[in-house]
N, C-alpha and C positions, 0 to 999 in steps of 0.2 A: 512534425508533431512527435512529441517522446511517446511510446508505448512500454508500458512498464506492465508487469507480473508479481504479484504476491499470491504465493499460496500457504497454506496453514499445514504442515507434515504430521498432523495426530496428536505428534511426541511434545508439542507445546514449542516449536521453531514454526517462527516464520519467513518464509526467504521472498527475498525480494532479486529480481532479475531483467535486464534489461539493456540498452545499450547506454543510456545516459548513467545506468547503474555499475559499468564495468563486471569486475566478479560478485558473484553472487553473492547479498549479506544475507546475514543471518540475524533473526529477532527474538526475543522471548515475548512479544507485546504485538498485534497489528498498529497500535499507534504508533509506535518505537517506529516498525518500518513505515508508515504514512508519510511521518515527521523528515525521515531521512529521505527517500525518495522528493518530498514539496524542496525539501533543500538542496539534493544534486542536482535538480530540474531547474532551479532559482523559480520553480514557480509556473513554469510555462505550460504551456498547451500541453496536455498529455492524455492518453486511452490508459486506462488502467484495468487492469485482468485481476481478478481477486478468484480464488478457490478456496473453498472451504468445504471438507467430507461431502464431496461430490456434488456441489450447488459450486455453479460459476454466477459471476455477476461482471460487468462491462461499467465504467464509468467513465464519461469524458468529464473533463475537467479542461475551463478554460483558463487563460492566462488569470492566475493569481490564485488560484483553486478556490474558486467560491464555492463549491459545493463540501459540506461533511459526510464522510464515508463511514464515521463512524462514531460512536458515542462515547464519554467516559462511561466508566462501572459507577454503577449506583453502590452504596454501601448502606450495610444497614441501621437503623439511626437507634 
């Protein structure tokens, strides 16, 4: 199973780390990294570490990632 890392650095990057991920990328979005991580993984089983200003959260995610970890931005109409 992949286990993969995103954390949020403050500064508006988000890094994504892990072994299916090679060197560490870098995001301005957590979808941006979501998106990339479902893609190097093609998908698969994976433990997902999310941090953000000191709240951790754990998500598995089974083959095909059916679960949403995140939402888009609502705008205001």
């Amino acid at each position: 199973m992949n286990r993969l890392s995103i954390s949020y650095d403050g500064r508006g990057s988000w890094r994504l780390d892990g072994e299916a991920v090679g060197p560490t990328r870098i995001f301005s979005a957590l979808p941006a990294a979501l998106d990339d991580a479902r893609e190097l993984t093609n998908a698969a089983e994976a433990l997902i570490e999310v941090r953000v200003d000191g709240v951790y959260a754990c998500v598995h995610q089974e083959q095909g990632w059916p679960h949403r970890i995140c939402a888009p931005l609502k705008t205001a109409a």
